[in-house]
C-alpha positions in Angstrom: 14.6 -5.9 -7.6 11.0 -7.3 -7.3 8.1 -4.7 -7.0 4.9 -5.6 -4.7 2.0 -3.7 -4.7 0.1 -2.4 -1.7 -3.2 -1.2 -2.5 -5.7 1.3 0.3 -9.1 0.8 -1.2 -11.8 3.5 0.5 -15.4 5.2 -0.6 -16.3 8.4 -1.0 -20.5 9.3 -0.6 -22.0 11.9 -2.8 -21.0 15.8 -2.2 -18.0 14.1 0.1 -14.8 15.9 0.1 -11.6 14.5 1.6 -7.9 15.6 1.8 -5.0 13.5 1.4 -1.1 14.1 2.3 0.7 11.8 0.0 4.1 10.8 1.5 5.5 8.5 -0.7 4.9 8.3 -4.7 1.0 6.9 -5.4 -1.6 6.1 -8.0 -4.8 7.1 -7.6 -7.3 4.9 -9.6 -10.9 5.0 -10.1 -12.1 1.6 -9.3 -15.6 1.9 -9.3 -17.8 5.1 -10.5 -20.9 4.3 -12.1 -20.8 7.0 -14.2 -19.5 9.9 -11.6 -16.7 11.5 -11.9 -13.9 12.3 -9.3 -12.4 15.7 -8.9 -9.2 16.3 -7.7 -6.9 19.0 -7.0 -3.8 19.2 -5.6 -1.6 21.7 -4.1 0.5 24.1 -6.2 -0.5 22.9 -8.7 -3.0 25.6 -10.9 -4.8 22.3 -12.8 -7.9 20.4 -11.8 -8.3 16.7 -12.5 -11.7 14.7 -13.4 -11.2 11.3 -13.4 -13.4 8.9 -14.6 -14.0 5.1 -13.8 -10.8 3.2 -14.4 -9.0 6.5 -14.9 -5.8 6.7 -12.3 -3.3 9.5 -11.4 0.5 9.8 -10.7 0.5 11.5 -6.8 4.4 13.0 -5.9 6.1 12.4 -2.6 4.8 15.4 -0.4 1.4 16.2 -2.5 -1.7 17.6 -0.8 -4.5 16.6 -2.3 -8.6 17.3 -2.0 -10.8 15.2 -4.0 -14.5 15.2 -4.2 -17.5 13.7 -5.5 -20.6 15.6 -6.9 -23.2 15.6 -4.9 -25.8 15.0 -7.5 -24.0 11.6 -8.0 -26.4 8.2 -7.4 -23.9 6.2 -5.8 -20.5 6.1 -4.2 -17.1 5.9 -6.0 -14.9 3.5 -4.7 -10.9 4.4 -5.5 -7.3 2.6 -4.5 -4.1 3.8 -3.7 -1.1 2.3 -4.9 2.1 2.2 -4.0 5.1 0.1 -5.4 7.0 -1.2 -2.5 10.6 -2.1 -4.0 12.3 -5.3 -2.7 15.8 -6.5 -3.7 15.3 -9.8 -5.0 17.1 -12.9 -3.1 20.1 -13.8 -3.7 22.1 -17.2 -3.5 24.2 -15.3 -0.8 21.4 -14.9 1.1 20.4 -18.5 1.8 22.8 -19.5 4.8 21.0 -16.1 6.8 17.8 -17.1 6.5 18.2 -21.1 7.6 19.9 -19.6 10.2 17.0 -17.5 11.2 14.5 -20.2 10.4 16.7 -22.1 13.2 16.4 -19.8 15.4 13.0 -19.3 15.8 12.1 -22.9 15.7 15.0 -23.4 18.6 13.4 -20.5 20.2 10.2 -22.4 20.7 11.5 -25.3 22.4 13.5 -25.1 25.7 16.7 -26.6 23.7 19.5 -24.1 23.9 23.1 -25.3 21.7 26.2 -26.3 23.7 24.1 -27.2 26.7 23.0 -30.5 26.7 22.8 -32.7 29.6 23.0 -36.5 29.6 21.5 -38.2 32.5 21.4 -42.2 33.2 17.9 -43.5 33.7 
């Protein structure tokens, strides 16, 4: 399996507080703080979080989360989402699909079509 990373960067202001539905499993990093700290709380569940610059958090499948920024803050915090994206990796099996598709599409963008060619005398 190979794992690729997609990443949702967004901002949130001073005193700004935002809710989040997770739907599939997350980290939630801190990438940029100056100082601030993030609060977070999520949904049955009877704990807080603070999380600092470069701190990150594991968010379940299903959470509901509210995070905030303390108003008295100078500047905004910038955090990411990540989420792992599994992909199987390719196989030598797979290698007659694929030049078939690549044939395809270039075929597509021609007006050649197989088993019907035409021979004309000039």
């Amino acid at each position: 399996m190979k794992t690729v990373l997609t990443t949702t960067v967004f901002t949130l202001n001073p005193g700004e507080v935002t809710t989040l539905s997770v739907h599939a499993a997350q980290r939630l990093h801190v990438e940029e703080a100056r100082g601030t700290d993030v609060w977070l709380t999520r949904e049955k569940d009877s704990e807080d979080y603070w999380l600092r610059c470069g701190g990150s958090l594991l968010l379940r499948s299903g959470d509901e989360v509210v995070l905030s920024v303390d108003p008295r803050a100078l500047h905004p915090v910038r955090l990411a989402l990540i989420a792992e994206v599994r992909r199987p990796a390719l196989a030598l099996a797979d290698v007659p699909h694929l030049v078939y598709r690549s044939l395809r599409r270039l075929v597509r963008g021609t007006e050649w079509t197989p088993n019907q060619d035409r021979v004309t005398a000039s």
